[in-house]
N, C-alpha and C positions, 0 to 999 in steps of 0.2 A: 586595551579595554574594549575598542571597538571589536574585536574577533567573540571575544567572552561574551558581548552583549548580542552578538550577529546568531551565536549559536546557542543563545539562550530564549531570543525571541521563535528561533527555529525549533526548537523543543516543545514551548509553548503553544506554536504554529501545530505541532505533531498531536496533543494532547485535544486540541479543538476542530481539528481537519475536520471528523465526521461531519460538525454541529454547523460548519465553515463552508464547504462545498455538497452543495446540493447531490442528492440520490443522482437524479438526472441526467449528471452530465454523465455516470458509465450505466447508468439502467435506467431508458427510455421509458415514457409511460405505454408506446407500442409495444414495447417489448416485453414492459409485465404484461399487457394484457395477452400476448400470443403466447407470455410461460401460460399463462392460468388456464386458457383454453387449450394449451395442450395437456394440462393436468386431468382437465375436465374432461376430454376426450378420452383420453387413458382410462382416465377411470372408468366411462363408459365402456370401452369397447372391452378392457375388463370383467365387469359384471354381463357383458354380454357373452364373453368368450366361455363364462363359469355359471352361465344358466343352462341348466336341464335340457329346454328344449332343445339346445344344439347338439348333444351327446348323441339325440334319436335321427337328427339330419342326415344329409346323405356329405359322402366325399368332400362333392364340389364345395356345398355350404360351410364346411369346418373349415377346407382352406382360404376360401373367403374372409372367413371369419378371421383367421389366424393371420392371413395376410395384414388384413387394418390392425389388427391388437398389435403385428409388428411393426406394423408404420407409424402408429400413433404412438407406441414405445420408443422408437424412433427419434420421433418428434420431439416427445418429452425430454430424452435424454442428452438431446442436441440444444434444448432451450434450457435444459439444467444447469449446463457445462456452461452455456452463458454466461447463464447469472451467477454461477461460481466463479467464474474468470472475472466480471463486473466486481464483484462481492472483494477479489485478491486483489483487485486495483486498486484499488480504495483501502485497504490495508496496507499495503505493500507502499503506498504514498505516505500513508503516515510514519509507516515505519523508518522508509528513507530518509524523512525528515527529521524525526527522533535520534539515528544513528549522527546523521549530517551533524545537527546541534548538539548533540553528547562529544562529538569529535573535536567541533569548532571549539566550543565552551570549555576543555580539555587542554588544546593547541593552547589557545590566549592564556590560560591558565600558567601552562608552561611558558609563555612568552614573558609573561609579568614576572615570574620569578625568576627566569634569568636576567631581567633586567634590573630586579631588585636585584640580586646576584652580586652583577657587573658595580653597580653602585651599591658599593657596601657603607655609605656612610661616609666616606673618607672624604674631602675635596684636595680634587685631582688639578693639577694647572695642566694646562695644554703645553706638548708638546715644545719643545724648543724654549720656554718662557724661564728656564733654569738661567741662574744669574753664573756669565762664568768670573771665575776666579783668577787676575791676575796673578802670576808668578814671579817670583824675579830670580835673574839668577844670576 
């Protein structure tokens, strides 16, 4: 019973992880703020990259230009992957957990019924406790 109730608390463990361990501990509040400013950049250097006046600039300014849109994209895409690796942590715990308890709660299951099994009801005496039987001959 102890296994069936280990992997049942574990299930339940699975279903409340989100609400149970704080954002925090895989997505810092540093670290949102560096996603959002490199959104924020991006999008800048973006509408920067797709306004008029740079089309009439010279050379040097467009690859300027283009250099930061690539490094701010850069940016973005490196603090993205972040918080999607953050984001699979935290999934990927609960799921463990969920599997873990489905398993446990499964095993004990099977463990009770073959115990029920082994004990069909019958009472057994122990070993050796057979009365022997005198012969004569």
């Amino acid at each position: 019973m102890g296994v069936i109730c280990t992997g049942l608390v574990l299930l339940g463990l699975s279903y409340a992880w989100n609400f149970i361990v704080p954002r925090d501990v895989v997505w810092s509040q540093e670290q949102a703020r560096e996603s959002a400013q490199a959104a924020a950049n991006l999008h800048q250097m973006t509408h920067v990259a797709g306004h008029s006046d740079i089309s009439r600039s010279s050379d040097e300014d467009k690859r300027h230009v283009e250099a930061h849109l690539a490094s701010a994209q850069k940016r973005f895409d490196e603090s993205r992957a972040g918080l999607d690796r953050a984001v699979a942590l935290r999934e990927n715990s609960a799921t463990a957990l969920r599997w873990i308890g489905i398993g446990l709660s499964g095993f004990g299951i099977l463990l009770y019924l073959a115990a029920q099994a082994s004990h069909d009801g019958s009472p057994r005496r122990p070993r050796g406790s057979e009365k022997k039987v005198a012969t004569k001959r």
